[in-house]
C-alpha positions as a printed NumPy array, in Angstrom:
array([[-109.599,   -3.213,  -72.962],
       [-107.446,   -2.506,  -69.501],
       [-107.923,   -4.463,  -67.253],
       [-106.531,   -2.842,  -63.393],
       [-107.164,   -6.64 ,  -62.072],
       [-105.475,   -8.413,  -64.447],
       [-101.921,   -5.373,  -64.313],
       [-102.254,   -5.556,  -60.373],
       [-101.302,   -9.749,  -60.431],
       [ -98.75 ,   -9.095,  -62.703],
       [ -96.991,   -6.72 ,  -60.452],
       [ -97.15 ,   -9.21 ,  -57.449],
       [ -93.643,  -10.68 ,  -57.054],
       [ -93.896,  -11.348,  -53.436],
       [ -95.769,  -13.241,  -50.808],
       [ -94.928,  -14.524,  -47.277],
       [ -94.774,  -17.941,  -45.953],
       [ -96.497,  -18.792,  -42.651],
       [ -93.385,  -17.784,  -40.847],
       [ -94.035,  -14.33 ,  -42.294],
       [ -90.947,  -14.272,  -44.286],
       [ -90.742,  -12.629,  -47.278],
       [ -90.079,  -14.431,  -50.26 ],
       [ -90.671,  -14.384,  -54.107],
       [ -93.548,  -15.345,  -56.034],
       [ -91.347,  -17.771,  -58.056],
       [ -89.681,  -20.507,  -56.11 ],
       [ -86.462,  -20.884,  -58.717],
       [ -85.939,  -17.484,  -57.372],
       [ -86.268,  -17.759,  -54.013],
       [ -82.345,  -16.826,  -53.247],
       [ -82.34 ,  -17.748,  -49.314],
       [ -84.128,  -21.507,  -49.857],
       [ -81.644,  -22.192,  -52.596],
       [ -79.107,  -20.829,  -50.577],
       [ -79.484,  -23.237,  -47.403],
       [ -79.925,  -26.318,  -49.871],
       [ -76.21 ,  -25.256,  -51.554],
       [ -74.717,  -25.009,  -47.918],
       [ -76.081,  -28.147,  -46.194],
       [ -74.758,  -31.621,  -46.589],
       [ -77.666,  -33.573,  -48.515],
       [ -76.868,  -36.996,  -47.076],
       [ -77.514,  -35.407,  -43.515],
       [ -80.763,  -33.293,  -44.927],
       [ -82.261,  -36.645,  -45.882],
       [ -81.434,  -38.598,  -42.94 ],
       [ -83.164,  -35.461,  -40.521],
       [ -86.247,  -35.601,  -43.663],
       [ -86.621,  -39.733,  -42.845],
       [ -86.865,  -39.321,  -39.242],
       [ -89.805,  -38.051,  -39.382],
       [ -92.925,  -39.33 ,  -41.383],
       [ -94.316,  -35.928,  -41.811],
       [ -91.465,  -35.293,  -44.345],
       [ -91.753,  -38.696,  -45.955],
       [ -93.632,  -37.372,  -49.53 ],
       [ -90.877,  -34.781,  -49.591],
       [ -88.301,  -36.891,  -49.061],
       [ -89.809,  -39.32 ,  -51.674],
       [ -90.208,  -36.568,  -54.26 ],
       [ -86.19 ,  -35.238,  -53.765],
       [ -85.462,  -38.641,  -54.729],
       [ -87.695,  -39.337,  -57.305],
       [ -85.741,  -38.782,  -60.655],
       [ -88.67 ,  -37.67 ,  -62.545],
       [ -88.63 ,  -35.2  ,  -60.36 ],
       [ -85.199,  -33.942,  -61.556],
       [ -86.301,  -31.196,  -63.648],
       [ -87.599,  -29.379,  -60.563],
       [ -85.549,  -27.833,  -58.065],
       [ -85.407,  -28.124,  -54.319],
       [ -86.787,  -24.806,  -53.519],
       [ -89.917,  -26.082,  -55.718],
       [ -90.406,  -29.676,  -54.228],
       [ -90.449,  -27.525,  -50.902],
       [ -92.766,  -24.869,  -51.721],
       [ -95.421,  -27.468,  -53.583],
       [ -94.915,  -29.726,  -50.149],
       [ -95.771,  -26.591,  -48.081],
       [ -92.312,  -26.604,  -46.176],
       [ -90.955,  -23.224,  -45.127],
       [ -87.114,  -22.111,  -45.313],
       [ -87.594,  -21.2  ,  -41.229],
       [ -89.02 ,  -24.992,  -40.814],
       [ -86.138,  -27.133,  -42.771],
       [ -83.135,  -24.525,  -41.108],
       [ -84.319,  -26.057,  -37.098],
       [ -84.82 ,  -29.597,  -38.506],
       [ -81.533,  -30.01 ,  -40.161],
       [ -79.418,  -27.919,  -37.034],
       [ -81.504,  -30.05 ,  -34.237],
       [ -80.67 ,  -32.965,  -36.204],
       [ -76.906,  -32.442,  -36.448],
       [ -76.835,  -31.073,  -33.167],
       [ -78.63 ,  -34.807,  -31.852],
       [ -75.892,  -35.999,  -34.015],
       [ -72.834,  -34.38 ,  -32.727],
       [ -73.686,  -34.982,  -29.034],
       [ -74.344,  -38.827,  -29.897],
       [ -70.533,  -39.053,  -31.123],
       [ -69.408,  -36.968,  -28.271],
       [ -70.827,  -38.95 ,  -26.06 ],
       [ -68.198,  -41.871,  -25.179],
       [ -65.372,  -39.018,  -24.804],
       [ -67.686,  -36.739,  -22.732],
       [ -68.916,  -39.363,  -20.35 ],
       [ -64.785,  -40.829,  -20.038],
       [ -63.802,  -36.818,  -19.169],
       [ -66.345,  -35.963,  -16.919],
       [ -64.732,  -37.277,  -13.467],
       [ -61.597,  -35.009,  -14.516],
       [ -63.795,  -31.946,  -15.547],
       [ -65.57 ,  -32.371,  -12.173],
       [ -62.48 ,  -32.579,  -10.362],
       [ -60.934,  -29.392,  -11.975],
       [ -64.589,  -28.14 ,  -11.056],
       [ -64.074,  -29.087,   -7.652],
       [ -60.252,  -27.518,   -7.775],
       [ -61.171,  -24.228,   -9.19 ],
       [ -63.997,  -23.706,   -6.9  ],
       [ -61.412,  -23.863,   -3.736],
       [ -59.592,  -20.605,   -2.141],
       [ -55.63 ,  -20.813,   -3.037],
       [ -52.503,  -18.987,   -1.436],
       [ -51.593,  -17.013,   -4.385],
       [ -48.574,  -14.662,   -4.715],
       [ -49.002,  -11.414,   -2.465],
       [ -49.359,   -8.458,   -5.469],
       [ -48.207,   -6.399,   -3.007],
       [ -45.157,   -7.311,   -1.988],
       [ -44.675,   -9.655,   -5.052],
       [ -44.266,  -12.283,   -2.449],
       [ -40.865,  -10.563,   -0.84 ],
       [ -42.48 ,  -10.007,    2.051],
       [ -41.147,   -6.437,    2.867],
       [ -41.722,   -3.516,    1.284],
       [ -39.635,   -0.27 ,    0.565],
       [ -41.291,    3.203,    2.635],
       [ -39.588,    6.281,    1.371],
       [ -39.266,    9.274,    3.4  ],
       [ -39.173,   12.461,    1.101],
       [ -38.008,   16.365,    2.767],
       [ -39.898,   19.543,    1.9  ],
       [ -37.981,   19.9  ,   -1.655],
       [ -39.395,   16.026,   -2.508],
       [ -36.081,   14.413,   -2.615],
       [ -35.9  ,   10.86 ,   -1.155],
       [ -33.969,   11.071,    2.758],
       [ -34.483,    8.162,    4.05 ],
       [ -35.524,    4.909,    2.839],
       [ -36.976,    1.586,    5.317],
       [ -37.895,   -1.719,    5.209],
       [ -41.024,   -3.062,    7.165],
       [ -43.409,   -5.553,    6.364],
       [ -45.843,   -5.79 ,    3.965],
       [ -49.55 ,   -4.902,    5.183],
       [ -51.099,   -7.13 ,    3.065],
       [ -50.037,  -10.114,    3.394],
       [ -48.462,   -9.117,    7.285],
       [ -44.975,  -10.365,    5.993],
       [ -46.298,  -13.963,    5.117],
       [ -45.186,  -13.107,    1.023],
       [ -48.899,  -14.798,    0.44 ],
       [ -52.569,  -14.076,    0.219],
       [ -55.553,  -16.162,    0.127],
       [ -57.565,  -15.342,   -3.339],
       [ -61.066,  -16.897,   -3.436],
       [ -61.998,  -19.98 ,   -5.509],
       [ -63.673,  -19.054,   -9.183],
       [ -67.086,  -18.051,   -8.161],
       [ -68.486,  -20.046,  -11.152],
       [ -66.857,  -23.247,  -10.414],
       [ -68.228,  -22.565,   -6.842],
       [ -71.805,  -22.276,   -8.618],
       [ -70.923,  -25.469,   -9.812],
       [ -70.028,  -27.107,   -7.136],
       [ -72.923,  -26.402,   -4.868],
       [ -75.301,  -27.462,   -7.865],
       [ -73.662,  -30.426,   -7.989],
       [ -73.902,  -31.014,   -4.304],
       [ -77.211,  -29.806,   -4.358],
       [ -76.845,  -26.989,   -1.69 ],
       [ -78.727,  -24.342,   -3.602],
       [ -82.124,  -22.687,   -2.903],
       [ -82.016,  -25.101,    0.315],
       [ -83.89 ,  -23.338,    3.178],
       [ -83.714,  -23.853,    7.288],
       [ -86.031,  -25.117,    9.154],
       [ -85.672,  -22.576,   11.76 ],
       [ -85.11 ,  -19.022,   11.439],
       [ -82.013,  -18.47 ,   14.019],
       [ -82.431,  -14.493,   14.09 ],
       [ -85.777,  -14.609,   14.805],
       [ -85.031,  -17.468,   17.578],
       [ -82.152,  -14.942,   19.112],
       [ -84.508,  -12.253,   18.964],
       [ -87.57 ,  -13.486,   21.128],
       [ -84.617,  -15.108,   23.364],
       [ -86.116,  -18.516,   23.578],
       [ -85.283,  -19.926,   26.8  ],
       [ -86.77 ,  -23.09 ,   26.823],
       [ -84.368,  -25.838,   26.232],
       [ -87.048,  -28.475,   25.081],
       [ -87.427,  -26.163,   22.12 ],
       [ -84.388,  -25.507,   21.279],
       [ -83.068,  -29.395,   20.958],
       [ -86.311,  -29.98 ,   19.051],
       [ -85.319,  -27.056,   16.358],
       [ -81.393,  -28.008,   16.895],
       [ -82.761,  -31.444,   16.14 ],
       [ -84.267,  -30.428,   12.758],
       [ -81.31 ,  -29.018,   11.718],
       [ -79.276,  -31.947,   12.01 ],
       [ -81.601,  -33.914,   10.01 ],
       [ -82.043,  -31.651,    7.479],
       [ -77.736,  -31.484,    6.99 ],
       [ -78.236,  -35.476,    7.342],
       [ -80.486,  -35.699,    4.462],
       [ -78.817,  -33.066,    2.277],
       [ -75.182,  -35.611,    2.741],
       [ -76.487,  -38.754,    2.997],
       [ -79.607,  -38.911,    1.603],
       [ -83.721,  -39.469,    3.464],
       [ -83.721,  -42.542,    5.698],
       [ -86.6  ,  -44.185,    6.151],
       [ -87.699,  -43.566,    9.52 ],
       [ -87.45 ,  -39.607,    8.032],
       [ -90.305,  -40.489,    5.828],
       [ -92.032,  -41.525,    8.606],
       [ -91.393,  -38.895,   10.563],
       [ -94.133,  -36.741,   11.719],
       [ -94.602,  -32.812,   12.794],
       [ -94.013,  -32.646,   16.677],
       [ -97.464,  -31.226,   18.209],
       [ -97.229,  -28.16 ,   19.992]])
């Protein structure tokens, strides 16, 4: 007797995982988990599984050799682990790794790196492109017909007969730099255009705001002092 029930299971080769990927009804055939377990290094995979105890049956069962006759991607898919899931622990784990042996060499470079930083981030004199640093230049004087007349020397307009301009520092080193001197998103206490606009004249007022100012450059350089804790809003 047909059965439509019994046909329409039989067709079902596919299901998704609970990162919505697709995947095959049959773990031996599910190509992309058997591809990451071929491509990763299984000493590392086992070290990210044991760092966590949420992994630790898995871990046990990859192990286990009477487990042997079953393959990774069906130890995985019987554990309820997902391709998507394994992929981020094993890269954050050898990511955590990497940085750990990077460390020692990172921490012994970074003075230089934040020199350079400092370096790159600085205006240079640089070569006038002009002039190519000759400091003259050649002004031709062509007739009616277009052939050359006369020819002159004078200096160069750009760089004013110096043979050098001034090119600006590497606006991401500059970036850097001001992070690192943490001069960014820092705002006055004061607005000066509004202060030039009502054209303050009392002079009490103005040392009190000048005042401000200095403190606030004080505490951006040196660091708050104490008494600047203390410090309270003058009354108006």
């Amino acid at each position: 007797m047909y059965d439509g029930r019994r046909e329409k299971k039989q067709l079902k080769t596919k299901t998704t995982d609970r990162h919505g990927r697709v995947m095959t009804v049959d773990p031996a055939a599910d190509t992309p988990m058997k591809r990451f377990f071929e491509s990763v290094d299984h000493e590392t995979l086992h070290y990210a599984l044991a760092e966590n105890p949420k992994y630790a049956a898995f871990l046990t069962a990859l192990l286990n050799p009477e487990f042997k006759r079953y393959t990774f991607m069906r130890i995985a898919r019987d554990h309820g682990f997902t391709l998507h899931e394994l992929q981020v622990l094993y890269t954050d784990f050898s990511r955590h790794m990497a940085l750990l042996q990077a460390l020692p060499n990172a921490a012994k470079a970074l003075p230089q790196v934040m020199n350079d930083t400092i370096e790159n981030s600085k205006n240079k004199l640089v070569v006038c492109p002009r002039c190519d640093g000759k400091k003259q230049i050649i002004e031709i004087e062509r007739g009616g017909d277009g052939k050359v007349e006369k020819t002159n020397l004078r200096d160069c307009p750009v760089c004013k007969g110096v043979g050098e301009v001034t090119a600006l520092g590497d606006k991401h080193a500059l970036d850097q730099y001001y992070e690192i001197m943490k001069l960014t998103n820092v705002k006055a206490p004061i607005n000066i255009n509004n202060t030039m606009a009502v054209g303050v004249s009392n002079n009490s007022m103005m040392n009190n705001d000048m005042e401000k100012l200095l403190r606030l450059s004080a505490q951006m350089t040196m660091g708050r002092r104490e008494q600047d804790h203390e410090h309270k809003p003058d009354q108006d």
